[in-house]
N, C-alpha and C positions, 0 to 999 in steps of 0.2 A: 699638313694643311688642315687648318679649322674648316667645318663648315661654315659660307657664310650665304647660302643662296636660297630659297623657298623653294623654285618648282625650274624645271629643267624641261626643254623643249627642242623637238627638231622638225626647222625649220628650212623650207628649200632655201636655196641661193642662186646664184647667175650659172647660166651654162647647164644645168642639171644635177649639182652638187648641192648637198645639205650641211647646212652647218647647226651647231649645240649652242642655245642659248640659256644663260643661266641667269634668269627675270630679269631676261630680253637683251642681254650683253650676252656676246657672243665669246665664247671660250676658245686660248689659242694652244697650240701647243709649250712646252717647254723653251722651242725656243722663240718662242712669240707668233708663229705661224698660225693664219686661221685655223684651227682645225675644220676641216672640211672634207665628210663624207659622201664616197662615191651614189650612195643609193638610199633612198626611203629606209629601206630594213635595215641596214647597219645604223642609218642615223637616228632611229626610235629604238633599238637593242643601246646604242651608247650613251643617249638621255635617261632611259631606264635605268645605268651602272648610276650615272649621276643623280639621278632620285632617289635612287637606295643607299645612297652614302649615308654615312651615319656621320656622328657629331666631329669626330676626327678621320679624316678620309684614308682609307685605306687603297692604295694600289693594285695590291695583290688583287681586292677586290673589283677591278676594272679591267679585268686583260682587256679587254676590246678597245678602251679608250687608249690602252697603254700601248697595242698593236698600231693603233692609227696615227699613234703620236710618231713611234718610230717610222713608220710609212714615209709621215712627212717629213719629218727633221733629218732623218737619217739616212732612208733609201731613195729618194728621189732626187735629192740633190747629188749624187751619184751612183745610179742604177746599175751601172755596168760593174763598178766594184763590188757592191753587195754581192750579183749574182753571184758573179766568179770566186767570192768567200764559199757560198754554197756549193757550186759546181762542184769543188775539189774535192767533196764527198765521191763524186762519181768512181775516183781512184780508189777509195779505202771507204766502200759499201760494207756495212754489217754485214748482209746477207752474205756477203762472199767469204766469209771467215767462221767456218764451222769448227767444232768442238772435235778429237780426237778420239775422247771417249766422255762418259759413259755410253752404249747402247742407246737408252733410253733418251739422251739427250742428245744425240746425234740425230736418232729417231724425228723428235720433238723441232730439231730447226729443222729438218727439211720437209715437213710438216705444214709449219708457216712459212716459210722460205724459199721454197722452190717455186711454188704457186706466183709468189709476186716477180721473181727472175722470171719465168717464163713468160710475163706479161708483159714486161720488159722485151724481152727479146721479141716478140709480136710486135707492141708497139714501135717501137726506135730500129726494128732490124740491127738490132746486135747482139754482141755475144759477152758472155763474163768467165772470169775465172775465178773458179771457184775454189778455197783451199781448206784441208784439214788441221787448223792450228793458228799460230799468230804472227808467221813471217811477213813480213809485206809483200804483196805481190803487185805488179803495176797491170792495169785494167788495159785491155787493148784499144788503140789509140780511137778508132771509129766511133768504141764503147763514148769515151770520155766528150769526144767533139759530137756526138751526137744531145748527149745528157745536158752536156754544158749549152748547147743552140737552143734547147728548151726551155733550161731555168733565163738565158737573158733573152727570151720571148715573152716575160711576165711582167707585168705591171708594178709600181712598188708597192701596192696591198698586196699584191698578191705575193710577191718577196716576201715583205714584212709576216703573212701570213704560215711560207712554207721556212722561215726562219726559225719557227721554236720547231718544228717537225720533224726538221733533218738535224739539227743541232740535239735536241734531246734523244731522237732516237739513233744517230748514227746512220740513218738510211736514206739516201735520195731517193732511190729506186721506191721505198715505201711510201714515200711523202710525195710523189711524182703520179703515185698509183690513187692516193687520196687526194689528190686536187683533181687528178682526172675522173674521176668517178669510180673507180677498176675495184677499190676493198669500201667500207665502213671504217668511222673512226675507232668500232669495237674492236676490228679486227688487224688493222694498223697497229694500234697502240699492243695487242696481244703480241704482235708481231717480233715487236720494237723492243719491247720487255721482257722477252721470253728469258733471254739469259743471264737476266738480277732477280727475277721472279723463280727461275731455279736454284737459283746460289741462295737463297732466303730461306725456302724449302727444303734445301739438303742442310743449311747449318744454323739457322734459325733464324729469327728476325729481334729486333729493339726498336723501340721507340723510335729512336730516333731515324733508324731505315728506314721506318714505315713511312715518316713525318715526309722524308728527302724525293724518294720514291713517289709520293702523294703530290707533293710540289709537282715532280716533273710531267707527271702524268697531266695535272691541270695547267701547265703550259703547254702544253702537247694538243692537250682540248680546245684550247682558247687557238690555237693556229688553225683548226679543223673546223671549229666552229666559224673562225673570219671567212677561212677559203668557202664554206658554205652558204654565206652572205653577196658572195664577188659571183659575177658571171661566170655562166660553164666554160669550161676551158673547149 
């Protein structure tokens, strides 16, 4: 899409929603849906994405706008699906799938990894299994209907938000702990990454891993950064 608008603005609307106007027409989603955000700060962070658009619009450069669109189009008109796309994380958690060997990298996940299970098991009163290798193992049932009653307790910003967090990182449990407040995005994403950030280190990196890697991390941001815009959980 060319650019073809001057100046980008957010403006309240009815109820307590803000909607983006773009010299004073009001921007929809994809599929024709007001775009309409929840809050002041999201609604001036997503006029900003649209004032720095440059002469051919780039996407990539707009997570926020691109998170609210999916909000609307995609998770609100059926909230309960979405979750339960996410839930099913709950069975086959990263954290619960540790390395055999080396020492050092055995070391290194449960380092980052134990800290956020245990937080887990504090929060939701559950428990996990944890394994050394890449069989499947099934998560005990309390674990999963617990995890699961929390993701479809969320809003669909808030879905839409913890959608690139669990998806890119492979963790509910980690993405569960940063909309609650419990880690930093620093230390989430270290978290998340740990074991393609060692696999890079031990046999080198290219271009183009770095490029992929780069991508997923700044979807990973843009999820942390919306859930930081949304009300505390």
């Amino acid at each position: 899409m060319k650019r073809f608008w001057k100046d980008a603005a957010a403006v309240a609307d009815e109820g307590g929603a803000w909607r983006i106007e773009l010299d004073g027409r009001p921007v929809r989603t994809p599929a024709r849906a007001l775009l309409l955000l929840p809050n002041e700060s999201l609604a001036g962070l997503v006029a900003d994405e649209w004032r720095a658009a440059g002469e051919t619009v780039d996407p990539r450069a707009m997570p926020l706008t691109g998170l609210a669109n999916a909000a609307i189009d995609h998770v609100a008109p059926r909230p309960d699906s979405f979750a339960e796309g996410l839930a099913r994380y709950a069975n086959s958690d990263l954290l619960c799938y540790r390395a055999d060997s080396p020492d050092k990298l055995i070391a290194a996940q449960a380092a980052a990894w134990d800290p956020l299970l245990r937080w887990a098991r504090r929060r939701y009163d559950v428990d996990f299994e944890v394994i050394h290798g890449v069989a499947p193992v099934d998560q005990p049932q309390a674990t999963r209907d617990r995890l699961t009653q929390a993701v479809h307790a969320l809003d669909p910003f808030a879905l839409a938000a913890l959608s690139p967090l669990v998806t890119v990182g492979g963790s509910l449990v980690a993405a569960l702990a940063l909309y609650e407040g419990a880690v930093g995005v620093d230390e989430a994403w270290h978290a998340v990454s740990l074991d393609e950030r060692w696999q890079l280190d031990q046999w080198g990196s290219d271009e183009e891993a770095e490029k992929a890697m780069a991508a997923r991390e700044a979807d990973f941001r843009a999820g942390a950064r919306l859930l930081a815009l949304l009300p505390a959980a």
